[in-house]
C-alpha positions as CSV (number, residue, x, y, z in Angstrom):
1,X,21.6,-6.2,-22.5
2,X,24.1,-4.2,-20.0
3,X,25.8,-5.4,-17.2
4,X,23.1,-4.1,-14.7
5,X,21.2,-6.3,-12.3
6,X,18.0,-8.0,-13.2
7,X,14.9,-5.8,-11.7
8,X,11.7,-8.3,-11.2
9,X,8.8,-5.7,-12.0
10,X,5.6,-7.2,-10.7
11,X,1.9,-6.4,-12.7
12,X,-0.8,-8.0,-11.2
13,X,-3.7,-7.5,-13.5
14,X,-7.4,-7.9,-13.1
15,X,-9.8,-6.5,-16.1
16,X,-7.4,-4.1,-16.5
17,X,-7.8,-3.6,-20.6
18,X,-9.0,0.0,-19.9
19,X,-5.7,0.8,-18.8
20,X,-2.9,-1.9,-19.5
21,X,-1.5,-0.6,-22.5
22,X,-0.6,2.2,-21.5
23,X,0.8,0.8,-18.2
24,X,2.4,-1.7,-20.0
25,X,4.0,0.9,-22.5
26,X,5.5,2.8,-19.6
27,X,6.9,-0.6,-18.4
28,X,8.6,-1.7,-21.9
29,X,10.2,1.5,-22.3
30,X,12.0,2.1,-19.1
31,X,15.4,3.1,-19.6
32,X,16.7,0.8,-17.0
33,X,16.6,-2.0,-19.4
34,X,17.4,-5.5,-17.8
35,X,13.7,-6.0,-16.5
36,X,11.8,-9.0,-15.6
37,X,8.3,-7.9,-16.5
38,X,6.0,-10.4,-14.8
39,X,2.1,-10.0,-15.1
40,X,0.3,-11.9,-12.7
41,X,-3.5,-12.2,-14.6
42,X,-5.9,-13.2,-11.3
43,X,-8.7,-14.0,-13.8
44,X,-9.7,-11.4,-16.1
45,X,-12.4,-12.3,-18.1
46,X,-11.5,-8.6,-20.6
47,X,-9.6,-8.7,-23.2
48,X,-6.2,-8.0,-20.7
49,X,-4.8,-11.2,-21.8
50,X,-4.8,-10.3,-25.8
51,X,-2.8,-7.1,-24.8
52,X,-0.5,-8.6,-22.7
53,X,0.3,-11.4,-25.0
54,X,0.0,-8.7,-27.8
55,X,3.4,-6.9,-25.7
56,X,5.0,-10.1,-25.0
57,X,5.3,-10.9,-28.8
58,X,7.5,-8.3,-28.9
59,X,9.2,-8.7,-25.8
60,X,10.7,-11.3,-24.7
61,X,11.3,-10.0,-21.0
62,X,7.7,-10.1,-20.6
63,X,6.2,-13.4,-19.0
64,X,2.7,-14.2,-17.7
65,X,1.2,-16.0,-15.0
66,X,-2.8,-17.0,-15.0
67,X,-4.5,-17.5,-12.0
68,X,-8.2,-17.8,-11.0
69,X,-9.7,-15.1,-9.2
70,X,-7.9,-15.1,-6.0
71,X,-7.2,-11.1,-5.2
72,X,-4.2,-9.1,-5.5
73,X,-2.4,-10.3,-2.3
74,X,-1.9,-13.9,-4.2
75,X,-1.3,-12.0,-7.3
76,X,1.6,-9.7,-5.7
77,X,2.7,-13.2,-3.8
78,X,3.1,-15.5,-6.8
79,X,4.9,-12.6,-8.9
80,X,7.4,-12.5,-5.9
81,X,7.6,-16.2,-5.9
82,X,8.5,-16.1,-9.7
83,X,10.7,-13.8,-9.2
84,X,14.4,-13.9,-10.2
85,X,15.7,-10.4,-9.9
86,X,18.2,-9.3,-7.0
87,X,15.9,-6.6,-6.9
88,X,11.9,-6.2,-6.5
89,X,9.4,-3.8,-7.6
90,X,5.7,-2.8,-8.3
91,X,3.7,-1.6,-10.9
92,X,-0.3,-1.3,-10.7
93,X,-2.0,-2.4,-13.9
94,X,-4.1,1.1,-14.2
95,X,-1.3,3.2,-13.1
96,X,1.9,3.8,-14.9
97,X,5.6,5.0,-14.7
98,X,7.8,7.2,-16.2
99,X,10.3,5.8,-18.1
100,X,13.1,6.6,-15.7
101,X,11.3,5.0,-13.0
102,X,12.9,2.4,-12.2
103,X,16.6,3.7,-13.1
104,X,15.8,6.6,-10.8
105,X,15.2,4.3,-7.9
106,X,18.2,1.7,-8.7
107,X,20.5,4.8,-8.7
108,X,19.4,6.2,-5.2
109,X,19.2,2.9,-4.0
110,X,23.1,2.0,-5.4
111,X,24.6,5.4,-4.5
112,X,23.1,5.5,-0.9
113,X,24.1,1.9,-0.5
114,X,20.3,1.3,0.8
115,X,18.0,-1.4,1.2
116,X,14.9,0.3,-0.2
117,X,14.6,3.4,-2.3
118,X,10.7,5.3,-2.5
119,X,10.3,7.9,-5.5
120,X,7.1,10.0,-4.6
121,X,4.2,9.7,-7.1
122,X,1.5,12.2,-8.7
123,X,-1.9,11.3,-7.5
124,X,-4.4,11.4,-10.6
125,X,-7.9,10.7,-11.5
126,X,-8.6,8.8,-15.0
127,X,-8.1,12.2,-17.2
128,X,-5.2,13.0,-15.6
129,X,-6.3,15.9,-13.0
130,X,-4.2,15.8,-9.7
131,X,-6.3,15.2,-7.4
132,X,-4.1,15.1,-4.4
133,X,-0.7,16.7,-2.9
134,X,0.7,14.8,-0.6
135,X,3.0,17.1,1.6
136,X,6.8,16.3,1.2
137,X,10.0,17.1,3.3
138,X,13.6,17.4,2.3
139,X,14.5,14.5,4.8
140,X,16.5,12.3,1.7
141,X,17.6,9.7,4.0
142,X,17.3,7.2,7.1
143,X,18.2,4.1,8.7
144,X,15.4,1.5,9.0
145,X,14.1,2.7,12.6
146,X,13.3,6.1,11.1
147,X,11.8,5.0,7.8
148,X,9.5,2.5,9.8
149,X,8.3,4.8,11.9
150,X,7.5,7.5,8.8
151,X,5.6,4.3,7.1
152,X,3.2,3.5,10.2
153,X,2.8,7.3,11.2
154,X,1.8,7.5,7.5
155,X,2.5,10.5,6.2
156,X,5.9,11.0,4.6
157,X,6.4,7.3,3.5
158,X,3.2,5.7,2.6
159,X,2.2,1.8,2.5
160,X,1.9,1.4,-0.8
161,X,4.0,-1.4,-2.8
162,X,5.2,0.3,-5.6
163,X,7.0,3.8,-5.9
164,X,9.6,1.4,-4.5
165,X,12.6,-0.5,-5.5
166,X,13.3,-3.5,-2.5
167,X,16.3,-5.9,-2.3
168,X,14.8,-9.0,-2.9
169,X,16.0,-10.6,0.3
170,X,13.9,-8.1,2.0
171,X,10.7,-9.8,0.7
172,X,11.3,-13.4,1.7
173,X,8.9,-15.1,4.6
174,X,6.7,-11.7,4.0
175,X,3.6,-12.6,2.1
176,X,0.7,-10.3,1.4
177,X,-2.4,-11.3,3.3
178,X,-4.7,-13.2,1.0
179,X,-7.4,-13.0,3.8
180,X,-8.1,-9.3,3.1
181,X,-10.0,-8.2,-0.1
182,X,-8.6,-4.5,0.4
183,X,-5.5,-2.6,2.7
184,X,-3.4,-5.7,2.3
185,X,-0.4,-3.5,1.5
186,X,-0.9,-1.9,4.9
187,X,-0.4,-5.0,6.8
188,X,2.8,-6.1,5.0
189,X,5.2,-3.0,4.1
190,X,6.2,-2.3,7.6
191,X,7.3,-6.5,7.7
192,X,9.4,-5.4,4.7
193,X,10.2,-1.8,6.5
194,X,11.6,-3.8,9.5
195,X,14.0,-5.8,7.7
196,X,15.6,-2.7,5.9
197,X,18.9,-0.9,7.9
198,X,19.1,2.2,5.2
199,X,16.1,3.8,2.9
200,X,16.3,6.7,0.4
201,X,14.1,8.8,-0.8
202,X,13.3,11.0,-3.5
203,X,10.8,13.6,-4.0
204,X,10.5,13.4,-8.1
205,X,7.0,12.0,-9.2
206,X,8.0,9.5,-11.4
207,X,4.9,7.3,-10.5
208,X,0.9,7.8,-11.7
209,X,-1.0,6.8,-9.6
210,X,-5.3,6.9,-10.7
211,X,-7.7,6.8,-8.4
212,X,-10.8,5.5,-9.9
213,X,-14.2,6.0,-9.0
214,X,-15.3,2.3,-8.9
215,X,-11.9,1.1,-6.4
216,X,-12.6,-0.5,-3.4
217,X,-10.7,1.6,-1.2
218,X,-12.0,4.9,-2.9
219,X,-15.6,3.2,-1.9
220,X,-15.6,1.8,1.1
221,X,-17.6,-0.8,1.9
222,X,-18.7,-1.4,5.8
223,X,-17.0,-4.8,5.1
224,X,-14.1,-3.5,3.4
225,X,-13.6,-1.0,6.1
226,X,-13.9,-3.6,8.5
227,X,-10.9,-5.6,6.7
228,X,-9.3,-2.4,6.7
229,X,-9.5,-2.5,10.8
230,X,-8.5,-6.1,11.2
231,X,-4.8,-4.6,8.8
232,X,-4.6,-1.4,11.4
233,X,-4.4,-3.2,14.6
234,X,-2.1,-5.8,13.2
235,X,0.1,-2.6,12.4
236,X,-0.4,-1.2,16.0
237,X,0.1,-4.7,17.5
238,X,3.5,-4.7,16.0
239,X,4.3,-1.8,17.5
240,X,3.5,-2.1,20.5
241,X,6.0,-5.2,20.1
242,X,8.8,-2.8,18.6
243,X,10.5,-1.0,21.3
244,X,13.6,0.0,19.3
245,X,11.0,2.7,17.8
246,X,10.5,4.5,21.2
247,X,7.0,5.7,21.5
248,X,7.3,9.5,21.2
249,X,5.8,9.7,18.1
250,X,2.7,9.9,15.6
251,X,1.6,6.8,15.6
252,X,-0.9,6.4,18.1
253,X,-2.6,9.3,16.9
254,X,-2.7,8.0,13.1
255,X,-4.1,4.6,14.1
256,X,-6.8,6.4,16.1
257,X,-7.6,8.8,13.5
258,X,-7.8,5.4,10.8
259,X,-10.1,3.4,13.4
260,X,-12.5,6.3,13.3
261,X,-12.4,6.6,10.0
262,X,-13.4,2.8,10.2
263,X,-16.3,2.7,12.5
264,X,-17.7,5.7,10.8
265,X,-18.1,4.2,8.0
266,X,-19.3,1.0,9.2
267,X,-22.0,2.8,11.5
268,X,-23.5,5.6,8.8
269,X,-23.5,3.0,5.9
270,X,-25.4,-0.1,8.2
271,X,-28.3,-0.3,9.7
272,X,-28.3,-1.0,14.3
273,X,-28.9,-4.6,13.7
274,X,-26.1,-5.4,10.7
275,X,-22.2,-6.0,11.5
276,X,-23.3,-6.1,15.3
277,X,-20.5,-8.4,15.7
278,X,-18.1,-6.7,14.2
279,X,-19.0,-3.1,15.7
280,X,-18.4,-4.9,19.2
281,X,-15.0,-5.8,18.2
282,X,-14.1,-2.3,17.4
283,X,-15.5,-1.4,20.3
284,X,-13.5,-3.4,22.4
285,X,-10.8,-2.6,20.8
286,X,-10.8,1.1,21.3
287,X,-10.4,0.0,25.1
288,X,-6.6,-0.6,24.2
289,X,-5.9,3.2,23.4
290,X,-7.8,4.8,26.1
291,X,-4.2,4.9,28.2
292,X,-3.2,7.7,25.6
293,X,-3.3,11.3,26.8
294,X,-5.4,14.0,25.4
295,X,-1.9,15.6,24.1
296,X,-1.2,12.5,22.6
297,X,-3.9,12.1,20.4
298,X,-5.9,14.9,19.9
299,X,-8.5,16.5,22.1
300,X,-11.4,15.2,18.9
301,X,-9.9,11.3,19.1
302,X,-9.4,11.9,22.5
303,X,-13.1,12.7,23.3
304,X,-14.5,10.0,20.4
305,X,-12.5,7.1,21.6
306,X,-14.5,8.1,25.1
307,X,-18.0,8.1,23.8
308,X,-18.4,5.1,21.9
309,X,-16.5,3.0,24.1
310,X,-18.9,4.1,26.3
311,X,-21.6,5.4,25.6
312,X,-21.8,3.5,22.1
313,X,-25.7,4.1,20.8
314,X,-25.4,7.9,21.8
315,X,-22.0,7.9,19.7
316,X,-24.4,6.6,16.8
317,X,-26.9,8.7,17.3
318,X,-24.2,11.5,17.3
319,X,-22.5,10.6,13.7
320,X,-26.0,9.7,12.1
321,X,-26.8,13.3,12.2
């Protein structure tokens, strides 16, 4: 083993058999060698374990951790408590990396002297088809104020954990919320964001990520999209607390645009009488945003904030049709 520092790469793995050899392929074969591969298992009742074990026979950087069915917040939390590295990342258990993944991030993290370093990914369904192009600038590099802001307007730096390479200091006191069965990761990476003075980027596509048809956030439920609210006005309560980010910006429009995403959902996929509850908590929430401007956030959001704050069963009525 070299003289470089010890990278903790976190797998948390759930009936992931379909896919976690060749994640964990990718992972063995990296050509930044001094890894600490840990697999968190939350319970899989496949055959994941037999091909994790299978890798760890061979491997002695591998180590696993079994815990019952608890989600992938306490997953990614117990693989950062385990962790020993001076440096943190992420790998999905039915994604996978390619195998200068995580040198490419330690070197732009090393020669930019940052705190975080993001490589961009390619955005794939299960036979490999590119399903998405995420539009990319040349912007390389920015102090922490600037990459927050990207992360919660939520276009140029995304929320998701891995892609990433994070000092490990940056991760202590953050957990993942083990509250929310889905969007987790967007309630927690701006905690992490906020702590970081310098981030680099790159624009290679060293990471695949696979969008299955079966995932919870590819299907959302009316309850999963309700978590997912209850994770995007924790994000625009922080904010609102932030004032070193100024507030000439995208973010009020993106939360608006993800809170009607929300409530659409929840409405077309429940019936007048289900969630009532919960649709009145949206509801009053959308009173919080009606002080932006119709520049600010769009004349649509502008005018849908408006009618089902007020005029909520004609706003049903409206998106039933």
């Amino acid at each position: 083993m070299n003289n470089d520092p010890l990278i903790s790469l976190i797998i948390p793995c759930y009936n992931a058999e379909q896919t976690l050899k060749k994640c964990l392929d990718s992972v063995v074969r990296q050509t930044y060698q001094n890894l600490e591969i840990i697999i968190i298992d939350d319970g899989s009742t496949d055959g994941s374990s037999q091909i994790y074990k299978e890798f760890q026979i061979h491997d002695d950087r591998i180590k696993f951790i079994k815990q019952t069915n608890s989600g992938v917040s306490k997953a990614r939390n117990e693989g950062v408590k385990t962790a020993s590295g001076a440096y943190i990342c992420f790998v999905d258990s039915d994604d996978w990396a390619e195998l200068n993944y995580c040198e490419e991030l330690y070197r732009l993290l090393v020669s930019e002297n940052a705190d975080i370093s993001i490589i961009e990914a390619a955005y794939e369904d299960e036979n490999g088809n590119v399903v998405f192009n995420k539009p990319i600038s040349d912007e390389r590099i920015f102090d922490g104020n600037r990459a927050l802001v990207l992360l919660l307007e939520d276009q140029e730096i995304q929320s998701h954990p891995w892609g990433k390479l994070y000092k490990a200091d940056l991760l202590k006191n953050v957990s993942f919320p083990e509250n929310l069965k889905c969007f987790e990761d967007y309630s927690t990476l701006f905690k992490i964001f906020n702590k970081a003075v310098r981030v680099v980027k790159s624009n290679e596509k060293l990471y695949h990520y696979i969008q299955h048809e079966n995932s919870l956030s590819h299907n959302l439920s009316p309850e999963i999209a309700y978590h997912f609210f209850i994770a995007i006005m924790e994000v625009y309560k922080f904010w609102l607390n932030s004032e070193n980010l100024g507030k000439r910006n995208k973010i009020p429009k993106n939360i608006v645009r993800k809170l009607l995403m929300v409530l659409k959902r929840i409405i077309r996929n429940t019936e007048k009488g289900e969630m009532r509850s919960e649709k009145e908590e949206i509801r009053k929430a959308f009173k919080l945003f009606l002080k932006y401007s119709l520049a600010e956030v769009g004349a649509e959001y502008y005018f849908y904030l408006r009618l089902y704050y007020y005029y909520p069963n004609l706003y049903a009525k409206l998106i039933h049709k």
